[in-house]
SEDREN-516544 format. One record per residue (C-alpha): x, y, z. Coordinates in steps of 0.5 Angstrom, whole numbers. Last residue first. Example, Ala and Ser with C-alpha at 12.3 -4.5 7.8 and 13.67 -1.06 7.14 Angstrom:
BEGIN
+-------+-------+-------+
!    c1 !    c2 !    c3 !
+-------+-------+-------+
!    27 !    -2 !    14 !
!    25 !    -9 !    16 !
+-------+-------+-------+
END
This chain:
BEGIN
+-------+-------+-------+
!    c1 !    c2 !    c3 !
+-------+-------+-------+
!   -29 !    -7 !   -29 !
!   -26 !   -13 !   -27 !
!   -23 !   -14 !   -20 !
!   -16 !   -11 !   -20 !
!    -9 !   -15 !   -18 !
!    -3 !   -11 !   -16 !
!     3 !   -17 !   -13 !
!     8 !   -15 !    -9 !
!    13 !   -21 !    -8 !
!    19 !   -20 !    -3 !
!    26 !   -23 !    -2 !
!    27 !   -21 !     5 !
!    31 !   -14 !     9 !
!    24 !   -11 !    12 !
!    25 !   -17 !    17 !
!    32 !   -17 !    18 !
!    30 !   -11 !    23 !
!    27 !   -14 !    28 !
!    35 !   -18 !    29 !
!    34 !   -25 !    27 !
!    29 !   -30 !    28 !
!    23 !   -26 !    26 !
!    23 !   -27 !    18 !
!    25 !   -35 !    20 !
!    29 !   -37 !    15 !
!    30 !   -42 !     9 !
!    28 !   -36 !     3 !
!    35 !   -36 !     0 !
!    35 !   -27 !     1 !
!    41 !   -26 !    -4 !
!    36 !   -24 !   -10 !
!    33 !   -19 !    -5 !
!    27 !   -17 !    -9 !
!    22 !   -10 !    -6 !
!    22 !    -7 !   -13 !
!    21 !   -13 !   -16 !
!    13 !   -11 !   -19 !
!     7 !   -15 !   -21 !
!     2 !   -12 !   -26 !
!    -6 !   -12 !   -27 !
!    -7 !   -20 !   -25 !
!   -14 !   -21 !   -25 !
!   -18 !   -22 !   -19 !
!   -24 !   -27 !   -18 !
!   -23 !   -31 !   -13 !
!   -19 !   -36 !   -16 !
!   -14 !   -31 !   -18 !
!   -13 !   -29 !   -11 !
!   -12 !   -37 !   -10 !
!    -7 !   -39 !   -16 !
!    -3 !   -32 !   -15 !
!    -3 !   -33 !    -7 !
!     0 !   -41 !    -9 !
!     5 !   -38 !   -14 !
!     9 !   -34 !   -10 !
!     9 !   -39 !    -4 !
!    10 !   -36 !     3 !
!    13 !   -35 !     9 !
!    13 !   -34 !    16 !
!    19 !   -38 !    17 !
!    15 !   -44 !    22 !
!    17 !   -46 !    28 !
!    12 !   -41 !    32 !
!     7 !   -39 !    28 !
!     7 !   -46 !    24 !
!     3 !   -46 !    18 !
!     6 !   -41 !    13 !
!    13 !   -45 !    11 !
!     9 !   -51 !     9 !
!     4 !   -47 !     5 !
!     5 !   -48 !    -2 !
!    13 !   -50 !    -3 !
!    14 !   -50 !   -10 !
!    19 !   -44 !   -10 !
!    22 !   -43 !    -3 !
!    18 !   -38 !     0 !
!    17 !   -31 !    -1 !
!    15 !   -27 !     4 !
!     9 !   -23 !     2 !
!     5 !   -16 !    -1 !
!    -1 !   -16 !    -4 !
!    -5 !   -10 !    -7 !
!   -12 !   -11 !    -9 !
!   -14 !    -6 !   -14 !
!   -22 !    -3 !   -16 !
!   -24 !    -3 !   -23 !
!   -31 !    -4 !   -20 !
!   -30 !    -2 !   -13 !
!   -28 !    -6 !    -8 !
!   -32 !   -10 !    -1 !
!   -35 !   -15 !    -5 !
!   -27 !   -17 !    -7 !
!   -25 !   -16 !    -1 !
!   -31 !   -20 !     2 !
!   -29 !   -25 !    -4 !
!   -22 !   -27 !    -1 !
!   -23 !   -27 !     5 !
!   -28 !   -33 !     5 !
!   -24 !   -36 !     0 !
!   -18 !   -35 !     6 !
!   -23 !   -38 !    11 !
!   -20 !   -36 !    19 !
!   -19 !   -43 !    22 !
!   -23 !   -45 !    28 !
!   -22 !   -43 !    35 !
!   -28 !   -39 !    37 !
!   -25 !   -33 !    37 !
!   -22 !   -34 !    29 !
!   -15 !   -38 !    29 !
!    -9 !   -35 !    24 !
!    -6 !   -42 !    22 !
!    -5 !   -41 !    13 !
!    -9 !   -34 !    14 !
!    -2 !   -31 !    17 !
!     2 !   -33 !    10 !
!    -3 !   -27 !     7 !
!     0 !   -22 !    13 !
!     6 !   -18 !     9 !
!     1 !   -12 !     7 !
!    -6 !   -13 !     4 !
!    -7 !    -7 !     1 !
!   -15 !    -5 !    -1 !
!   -16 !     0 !    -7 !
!   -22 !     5 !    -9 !
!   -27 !     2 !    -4 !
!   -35 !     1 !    -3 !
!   -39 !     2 !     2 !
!   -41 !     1 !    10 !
!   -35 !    -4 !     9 !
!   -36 !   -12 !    13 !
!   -31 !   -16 !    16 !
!   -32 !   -24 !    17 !
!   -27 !   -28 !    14 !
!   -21 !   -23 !    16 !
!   -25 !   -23 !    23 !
!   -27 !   -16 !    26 !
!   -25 !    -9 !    28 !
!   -26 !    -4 !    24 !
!   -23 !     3 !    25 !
!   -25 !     9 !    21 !
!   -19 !    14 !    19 !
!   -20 !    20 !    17 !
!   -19 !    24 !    23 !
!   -13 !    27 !    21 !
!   -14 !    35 !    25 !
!    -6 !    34 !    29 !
!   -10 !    32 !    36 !
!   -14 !    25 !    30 !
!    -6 !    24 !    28 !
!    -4 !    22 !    36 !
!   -11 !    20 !    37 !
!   -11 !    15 !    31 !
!    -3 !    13 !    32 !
!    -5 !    12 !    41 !
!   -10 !     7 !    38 !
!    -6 !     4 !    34 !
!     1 !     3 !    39 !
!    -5 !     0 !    44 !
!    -9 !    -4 !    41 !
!    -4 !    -8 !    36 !
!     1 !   -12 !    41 !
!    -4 !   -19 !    43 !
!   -11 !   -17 !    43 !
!   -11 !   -13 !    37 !
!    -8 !   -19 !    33 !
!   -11 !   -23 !    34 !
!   -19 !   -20 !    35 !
!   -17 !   -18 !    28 !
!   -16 !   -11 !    25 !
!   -18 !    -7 !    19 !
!   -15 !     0 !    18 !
!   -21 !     3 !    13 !
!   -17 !     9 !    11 !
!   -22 !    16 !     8 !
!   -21 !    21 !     3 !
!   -23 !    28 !     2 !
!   -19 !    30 !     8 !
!   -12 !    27 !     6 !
!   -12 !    21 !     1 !
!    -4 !    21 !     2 !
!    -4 !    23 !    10 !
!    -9 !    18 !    12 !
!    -5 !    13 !     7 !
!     2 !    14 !    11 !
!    -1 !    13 !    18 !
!    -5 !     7 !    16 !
!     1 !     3 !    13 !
!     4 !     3 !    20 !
!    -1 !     2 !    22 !
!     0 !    -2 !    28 !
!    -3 !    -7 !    26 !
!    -7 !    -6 !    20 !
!    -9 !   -13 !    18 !
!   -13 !   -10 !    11 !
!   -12 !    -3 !    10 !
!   -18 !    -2 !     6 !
!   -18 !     5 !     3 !
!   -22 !    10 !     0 !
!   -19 !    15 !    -5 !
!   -19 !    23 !    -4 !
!   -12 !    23 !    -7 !
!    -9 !    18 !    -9 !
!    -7 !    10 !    -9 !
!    -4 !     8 !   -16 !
!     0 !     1 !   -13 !
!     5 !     2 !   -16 !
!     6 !     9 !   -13 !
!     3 !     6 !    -5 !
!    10 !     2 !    -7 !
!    14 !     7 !    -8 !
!    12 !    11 !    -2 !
!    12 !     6 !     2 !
!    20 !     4 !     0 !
!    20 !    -2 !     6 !
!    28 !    -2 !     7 !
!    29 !     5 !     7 !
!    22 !     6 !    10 !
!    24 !     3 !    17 !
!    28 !     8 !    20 !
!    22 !    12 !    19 !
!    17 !     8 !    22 !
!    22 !     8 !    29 !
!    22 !    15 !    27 !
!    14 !    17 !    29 !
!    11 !    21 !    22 !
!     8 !    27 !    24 !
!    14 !    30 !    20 !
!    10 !    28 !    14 !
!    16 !    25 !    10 !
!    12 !    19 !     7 !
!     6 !    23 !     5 !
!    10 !    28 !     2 !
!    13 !    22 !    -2 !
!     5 !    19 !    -3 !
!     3 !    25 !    -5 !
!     9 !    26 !   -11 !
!     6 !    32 !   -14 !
!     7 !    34 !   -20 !
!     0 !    33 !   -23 !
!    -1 !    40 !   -18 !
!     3 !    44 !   -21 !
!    -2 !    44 !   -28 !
!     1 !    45 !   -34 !
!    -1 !    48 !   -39 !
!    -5 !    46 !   -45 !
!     0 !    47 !   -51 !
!    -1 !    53 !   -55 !
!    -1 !    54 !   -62 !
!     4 !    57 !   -65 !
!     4 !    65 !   -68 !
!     5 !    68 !   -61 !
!    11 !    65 !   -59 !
!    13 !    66 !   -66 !
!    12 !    74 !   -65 !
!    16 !    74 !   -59 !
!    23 !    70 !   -61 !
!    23 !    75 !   -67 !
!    23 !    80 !   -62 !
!    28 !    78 !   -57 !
!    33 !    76 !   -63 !
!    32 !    84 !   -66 !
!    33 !    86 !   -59 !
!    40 !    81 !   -59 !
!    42 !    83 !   -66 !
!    41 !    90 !   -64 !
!    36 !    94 !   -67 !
!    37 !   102 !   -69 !
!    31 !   107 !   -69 !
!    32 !   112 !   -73 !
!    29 !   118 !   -72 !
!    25 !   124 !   -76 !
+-------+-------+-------+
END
């Protein structure tokens, strides 16, 4: 016959057991809600440095947080450009998604076509082939379906001047409805601007060449609300208080521009 002899901490480690299996279990924890896609989209070495550089001051993987954009969504990235934003959201909704970089006959023509076709081919080398161009007017776009979000980046103060092919206008209310055809039920418009000065409408926007390519809070907020949308939530995460709003956005070094007082508005349309 034997004894056996229990030490405090063996007999700390067996209580610590027993009452372990004696609670109820909680669900476990799934690693993969831990990721933050859009910071690993953001740190994507594919990504060219003069992108990178800018991302201090343009913070796109906090916004594209804001705005809720995930994996395997569908996306409309609105006056692309050079795609900037296009890059980072094809690395975020991956290969179950789908990035819809929509451009306009101005800008292609005048500095987007080459820099965003080498973007698409450098990433489409590297297996990234979720990305479908659209090449059409702001009022005159079309979707072959529905999408879970569309970004409006730093270009609703280019719809107050921005001509059509045909020397017309672009029609604003016109483009307001087609993103609101073009989202889902429940789907989020994500706009982002200049301020201008508070209650200056559109005086800052209309001209290209002498103008501050600003504009007013408040008068995109009266228009995408007008068109439909609800306002889900606002955010100050690219506010610059020092920014007095009274010069050009180009006038300055290139950089300057990232550095301005900035609204960011998500909308959604109703369920």
């Amino acid at each position: 016959m034997y004894t056996v002899k229990t030490t405090g901490l063996s007999l700390l480690c067996s209580l610590l057991i027993l009452s372990a299996c004696a609670a109820p279990q909680s669900e476990p924890v799934v690693v993969e809600d831990l990721v933050d896609h859009a910071a690993v989209a953001v740190a994507d070495p594919l990504r060219p440095e003069d992108d990178r550089k800018r991302d201090a001051d343009r913070k796109p993987a906090e916004l594209l947080n804001f705005f809720g954009i995930e994996p395997g969504m569908k996306v409309l990235d609105l006056q692309a450009a050079t795609g900037f934003y296009t890059e980072i959201l094809s690395g975020l909704v991956g290969p179950d998604g789908v990035v819809y970089a929509q451009n306009n006959n101005f800008v292609l023509t005048r500095f987007a076509e080459e820099p965003l076709m080498e973007r698409i081919y450098r990433l489409a080398a590297a297996g990234r082939t979720n990305i479908v161009r659209v090449d059409a007017e702001v009022d005159g776009f079309g979707l072959p379906e529905p999408v879970d979000a569309a970004l409006f980046i730093r270009f609703y103060h280019d719809l107050f001047w921005l001509p059509t092919p045909d020397g017309d206008l672009a029609d604003r209310e016109l483009f307001l409805q087609q993103v609101y055809d073009s989202l889902k039920p429940g789907g989020v418009f994500a706009v982002v601007d200049h301020h201008a000065e508070a209650g200056s409408g559109d005086r800052d926007a209309l001209d290209p060449k002498d103008g501050l390519h600003r504009v007013d809070a408040a008068l995109v907020m009266a228009e995408v609300l007008a068109a439909g949308f609800v306002l889900d939530a606002e955010s100050d995460l690219l506010a610059h208080p020092e920014d007095t709003r009274d010069w050009n956005i180009f006038a300055d070094e290139a950089v300057r521009r990232d550095q301005t007082d900035r609204f960011v508005y998500r909308f959604v349309k109703p369920e």
